[in-house]
C-alpha positions in Angstrom: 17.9 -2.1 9.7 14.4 -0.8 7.7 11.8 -2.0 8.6 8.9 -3.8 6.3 6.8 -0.4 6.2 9.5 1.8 5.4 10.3 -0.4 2.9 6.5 -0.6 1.6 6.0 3.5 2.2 7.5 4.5 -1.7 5.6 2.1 -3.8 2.3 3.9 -5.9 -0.6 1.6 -6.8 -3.6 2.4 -9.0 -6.9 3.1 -6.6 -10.5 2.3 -8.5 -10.8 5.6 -9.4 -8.2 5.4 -11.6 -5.6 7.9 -9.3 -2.5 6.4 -7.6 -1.6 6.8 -4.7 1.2 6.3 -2.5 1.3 3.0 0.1 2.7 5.5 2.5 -0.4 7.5 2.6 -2.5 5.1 3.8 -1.1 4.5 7.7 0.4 8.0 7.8 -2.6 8.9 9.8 -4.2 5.6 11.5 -3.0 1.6 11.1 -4.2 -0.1 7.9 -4.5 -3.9 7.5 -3.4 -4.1 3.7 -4.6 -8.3 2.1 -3.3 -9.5 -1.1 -5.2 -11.6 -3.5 -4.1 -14.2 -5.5 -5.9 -14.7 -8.8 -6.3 -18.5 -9.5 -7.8 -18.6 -12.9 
């Protein structure tokens, strides 16, 4: 069975800088506590 971050790792979002980058990327090296929000407007 895969697990939730395997499943997460392939997905590219935009950074502010305007780059993407990989979800992967960003435990490969440490954890990461990754928080969604929810426009309500």
């Amino acid at each position: 069975m895969e697990t939730v971050a395997a499943r997460l790792a392939p997905i590219i979002l935009p950074e502010v800088q305007g780059d993407y980058i990989r979800l992967g990327e960003l435990w490969h090296e440490r954890p990461v506590a990754m928080i969604f929000l929810r426009h309500y407007g």
